[in-house]
C-alpha positions in Angstrom: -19.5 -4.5 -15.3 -22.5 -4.6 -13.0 -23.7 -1.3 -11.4 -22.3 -1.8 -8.2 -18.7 -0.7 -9.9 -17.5 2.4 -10.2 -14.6 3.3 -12.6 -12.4 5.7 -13.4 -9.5 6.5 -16.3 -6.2 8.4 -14.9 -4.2 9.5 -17.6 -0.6 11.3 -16.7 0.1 13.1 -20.1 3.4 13.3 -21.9 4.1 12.9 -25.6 6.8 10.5 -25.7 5.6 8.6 -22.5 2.0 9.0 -21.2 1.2 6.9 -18.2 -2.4 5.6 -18.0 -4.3 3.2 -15.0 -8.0 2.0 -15.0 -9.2 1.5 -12.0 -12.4 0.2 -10.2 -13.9 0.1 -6.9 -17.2 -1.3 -5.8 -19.3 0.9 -4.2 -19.0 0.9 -0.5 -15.5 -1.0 -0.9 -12.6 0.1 0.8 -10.0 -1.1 -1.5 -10.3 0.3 -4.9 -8.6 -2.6 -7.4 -6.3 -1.8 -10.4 -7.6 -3.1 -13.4 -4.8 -2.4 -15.5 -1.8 0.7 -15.8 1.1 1.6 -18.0 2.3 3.6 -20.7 1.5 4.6 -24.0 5.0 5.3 -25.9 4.0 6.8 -29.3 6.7 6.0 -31.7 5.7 7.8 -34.9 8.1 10.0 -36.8 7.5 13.5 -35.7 5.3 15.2 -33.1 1.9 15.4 -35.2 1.9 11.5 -35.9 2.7 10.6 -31.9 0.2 13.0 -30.9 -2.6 11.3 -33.4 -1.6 7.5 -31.8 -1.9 9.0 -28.4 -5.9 10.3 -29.5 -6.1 6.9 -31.1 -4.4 5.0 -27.7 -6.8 6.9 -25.3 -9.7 6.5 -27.1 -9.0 2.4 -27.5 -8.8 2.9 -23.4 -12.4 4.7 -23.2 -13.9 1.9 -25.4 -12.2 -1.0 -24.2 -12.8 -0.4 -20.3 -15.8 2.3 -20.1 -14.9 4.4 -17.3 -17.6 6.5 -15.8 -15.1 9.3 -15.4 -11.7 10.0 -15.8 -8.9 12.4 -14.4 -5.5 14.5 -16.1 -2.5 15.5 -14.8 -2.8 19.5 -14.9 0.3 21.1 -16.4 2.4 22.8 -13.6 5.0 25.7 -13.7 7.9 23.9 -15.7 10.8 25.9 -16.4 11.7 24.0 -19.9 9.7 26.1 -21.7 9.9 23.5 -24.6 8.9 20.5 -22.0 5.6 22.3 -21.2 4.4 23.0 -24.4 4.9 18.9 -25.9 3.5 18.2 -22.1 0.3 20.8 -23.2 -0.2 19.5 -26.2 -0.2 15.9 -25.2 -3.0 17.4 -22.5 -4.8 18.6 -25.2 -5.0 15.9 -27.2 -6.0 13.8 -24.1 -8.7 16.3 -23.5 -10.3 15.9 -26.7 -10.1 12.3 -27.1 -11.8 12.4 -23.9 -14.7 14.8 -24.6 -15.6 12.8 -27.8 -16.8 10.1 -26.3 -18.5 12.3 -23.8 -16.3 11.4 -20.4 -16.9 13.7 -16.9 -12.9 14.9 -16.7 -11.5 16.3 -13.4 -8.0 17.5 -13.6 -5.4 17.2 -10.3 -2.1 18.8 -9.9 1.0 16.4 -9.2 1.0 18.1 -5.5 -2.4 17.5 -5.1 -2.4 13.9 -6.3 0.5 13.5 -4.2 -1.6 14.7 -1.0 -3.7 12.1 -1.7 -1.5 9.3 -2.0 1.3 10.0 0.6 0.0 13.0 2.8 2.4 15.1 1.2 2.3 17.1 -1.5 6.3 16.9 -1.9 6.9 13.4 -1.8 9.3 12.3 -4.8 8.8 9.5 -7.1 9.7 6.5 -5.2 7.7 7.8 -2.2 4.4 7.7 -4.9 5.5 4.4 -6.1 5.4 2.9 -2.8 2.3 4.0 -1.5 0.2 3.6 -5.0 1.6 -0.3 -4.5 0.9 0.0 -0.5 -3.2 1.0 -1.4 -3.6 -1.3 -4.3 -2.0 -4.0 -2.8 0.9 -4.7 -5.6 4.1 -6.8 -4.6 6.2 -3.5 -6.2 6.2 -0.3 -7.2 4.1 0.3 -10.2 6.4 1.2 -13.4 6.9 3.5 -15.2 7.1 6.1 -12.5 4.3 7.9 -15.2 2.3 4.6 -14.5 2.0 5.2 -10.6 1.6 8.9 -11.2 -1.8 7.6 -13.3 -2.8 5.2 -10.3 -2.3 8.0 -8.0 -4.8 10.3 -9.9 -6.9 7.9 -9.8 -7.0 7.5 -6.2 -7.2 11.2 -5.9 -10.6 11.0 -7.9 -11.6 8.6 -5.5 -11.3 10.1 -2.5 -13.1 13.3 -3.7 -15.6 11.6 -4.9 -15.8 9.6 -1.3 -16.2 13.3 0.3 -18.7 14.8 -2.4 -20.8 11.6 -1.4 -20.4 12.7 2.0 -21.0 15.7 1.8 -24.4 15.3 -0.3 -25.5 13.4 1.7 -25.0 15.9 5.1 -26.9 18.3 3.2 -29.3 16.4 0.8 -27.9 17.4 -2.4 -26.9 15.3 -5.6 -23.3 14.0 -6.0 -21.1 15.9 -8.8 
């Protein structure tokens, strides 16, 4: 990777499926490009021994593709009280695997990643889908819907970053 590229990790956690997308744009390109997306599915018996292969899974991400940054899903309000807390511990692990090998992390609500990608902050699954597949110019729909959720965070890190740049640059400071 020359350093013309920038890339970033999005990681939408969960502990049975956690969707994940590497993406890339050159700088100054208008189309960022989708290097590769999908889920991690840990299968070990028990909560401890999925949450170690999703450390292990995200970490084999960080080496293999060396993102400059990376953004999570922030937990929301969820009313399953048991949901949120295998959703937060997934985060954590996430968050760790992350900080060991020293990555900038933003974090992104679903409604604000779903600004990004559709202009509205409500839009359902399939209306996420089709615009992550619209901007990264894929035939269909990303899948699993965790998958496109992952693309869309990444998109969301992108266009912030776009504005920082922007923005440091109106009033001479450094980016980030």
């Amino acid at each position: 990777m020359g350093e013309c590229l920038l890339r970033v990790l999005g990681i939408d956690p969960g502990i049975a499926t956690c969707g994940f997308a590497v993406v890339e744009r050159r700088l100054g390109g208008h189309r960022p490009a989708a290097v590769v997306f999908g889920a991690i599915r840990p299968r070990g018996p028990g909560d401890l021994k999925r949450l170690l292969e999703l450390h292990q899974a995200v970490t084999r991400l960080v080496v293999e593709h060396r993102p400059e940054a990376a953004v999570v899903e922030r937990l929301y309000h969820n009313r399953n009280v048991s949901t949120a807390a295998a959703v937060g511990q997934a985060r954590g692990v996430v968050l760790l695997a992350l900080a060991q090998v020293g990555l900038d992390v933003a974090e992104a609500t679903p409604t604000e990643m779903k600004l990004a990608v559709a202009g509205y902050g409500g839009a359902d699954k399939r209306q996420v889908g089709a615009m992550v597949a619209a901007q990264f110019g894929l035939s269909r729909p990303p899948a699993p819907d965790d998958a496109a959720d992952a693309l869309g965070l990444c998109l969301w890190w992108l266009q912030g970053r776009a504005l920082r740049a922007r923005l440091a640059a109106a009033t001479g400071e450094g980016v980030e």
